[in-house]
N, C-alpha and C positions, 0 to 999 in steps of 0.2 A: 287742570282742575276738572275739567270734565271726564278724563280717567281715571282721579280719584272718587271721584261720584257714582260712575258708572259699578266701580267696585267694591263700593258703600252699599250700596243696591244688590249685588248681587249677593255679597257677604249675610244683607239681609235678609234675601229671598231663599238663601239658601237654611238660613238657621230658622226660619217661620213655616218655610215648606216642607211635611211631611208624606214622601211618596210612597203610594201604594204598593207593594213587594207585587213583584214582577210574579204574573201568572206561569210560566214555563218551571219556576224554583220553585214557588207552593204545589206546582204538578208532583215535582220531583220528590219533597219532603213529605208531600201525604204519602206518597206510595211505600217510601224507607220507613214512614211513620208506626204503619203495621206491624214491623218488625223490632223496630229501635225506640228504646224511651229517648234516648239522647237527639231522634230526630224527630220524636213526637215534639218535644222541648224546644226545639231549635223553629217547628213550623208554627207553634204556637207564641213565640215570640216573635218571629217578621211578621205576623198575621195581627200584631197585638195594637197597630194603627189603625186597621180597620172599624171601621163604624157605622153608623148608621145612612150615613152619605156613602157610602162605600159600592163599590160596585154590587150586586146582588153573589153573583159566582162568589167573588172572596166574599163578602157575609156569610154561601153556602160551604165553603173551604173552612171557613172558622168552625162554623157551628158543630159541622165532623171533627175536626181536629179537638176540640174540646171533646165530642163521645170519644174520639179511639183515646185523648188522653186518660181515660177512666179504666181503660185496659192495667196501664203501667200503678193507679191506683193501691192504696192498701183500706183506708179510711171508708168504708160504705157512706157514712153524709156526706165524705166531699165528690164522690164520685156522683153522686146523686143530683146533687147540686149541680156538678159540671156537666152531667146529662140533660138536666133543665134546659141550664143554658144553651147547649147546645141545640137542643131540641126547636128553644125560641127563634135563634138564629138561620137554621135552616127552615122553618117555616116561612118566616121574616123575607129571607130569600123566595120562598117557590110563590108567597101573595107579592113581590115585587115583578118577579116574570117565570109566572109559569107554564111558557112555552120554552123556555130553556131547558133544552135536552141535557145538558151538564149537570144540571141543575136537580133536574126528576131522577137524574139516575144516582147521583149522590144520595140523595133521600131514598131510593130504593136499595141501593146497596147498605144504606146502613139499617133501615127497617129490616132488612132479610138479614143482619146479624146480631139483632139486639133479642137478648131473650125475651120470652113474652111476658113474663110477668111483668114488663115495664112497660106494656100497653103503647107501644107507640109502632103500631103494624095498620093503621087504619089505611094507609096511601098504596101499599103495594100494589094490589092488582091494577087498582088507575093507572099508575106509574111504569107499573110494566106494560100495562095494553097500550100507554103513550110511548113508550120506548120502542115498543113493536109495531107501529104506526110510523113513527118518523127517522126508523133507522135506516132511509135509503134517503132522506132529506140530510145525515147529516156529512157536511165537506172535511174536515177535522179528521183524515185518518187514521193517527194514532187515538183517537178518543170512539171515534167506531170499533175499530180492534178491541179494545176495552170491554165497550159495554158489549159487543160480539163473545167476547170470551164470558163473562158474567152470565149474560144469558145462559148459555149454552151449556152451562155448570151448575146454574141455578136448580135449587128444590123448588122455586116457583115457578118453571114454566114444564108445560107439558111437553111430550114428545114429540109433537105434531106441532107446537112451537119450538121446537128446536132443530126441527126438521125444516123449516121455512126459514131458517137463519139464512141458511146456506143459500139459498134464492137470490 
């Protein structure tokens, strides 16, 4: 009796519980995302549990993944819209914690490719003076590499910040 209960329980924990898509695969599929509508598609559906309880990071994974989805776009209102939302989401995230270096730099990398008549460039230099501030705080190797490489490609940093990378 007590092993059929036990797995009445779990049968039911398992079908009420919906878990958050594991950060290491939303890594991977933003990054294919750029290139692939089929993996723009595939990060914007494990990302589609996400909510407003949701960690902050995945809120800020969403909210991107909805901009680059506007890439694969034909429709100008629907890309528009999904720029909104996007735009909401990663705000959403950086007033939840905006001391997340993940987090600033997401929002910097997508401000530094969105053209400007879409007015959503006001964070940058903050975001990058906060990226160049705490890039010897962060432990995350691969995601230093990153924002190390970004930089140092960037039209927004000068020469003499790109020169102190290296440091």
């Amino acid at each position: 009796m007590k092993a059929a209960t036990f797995f009445f329980l779990l049968l039911f924990a398992t079908k009420t519980y919906s878990a958050e898509p594991e950060l290491r695969e939303v890594k991977r599929l933003f990054e294919a995302a750029v290139h692939s509508k089929d993996s723009s598609d595939r990060l914007l559906k494990i990302l589609s549990v996400t909510g407003p309880s949701s960690p902050p990071l995945l809120i800020c994974y969403k909210g991107a993944a909805e901009m680059m989805r506007c890439r694969y776009g034909i429709n100008p209102i629907h890309k528009f819209r999904r720029f909104k939302k996007g735009k909401a989401l990663i705000e959403a995230a950086v007033k939840k914690e905006s001391h997340n270096i993940e987090i600033r730099f997401l929002r910097f990398a997508i401000q530094t490719n969105l053209p400007s008549f879409l007015n959503y460039n006001d964070d940058i230099a903050r975001d990058k003076q906060f990226l160049l501030s705490n890039l010897k705080t962060i432990k995350d190797k691969k995601l230093k590499e990153s924002i190390l490489k970004y930089l140092s490609t960037s039209n927004y940093c000068s020469a003499d910040e790109k020169k102190g990378l290296n440091t």
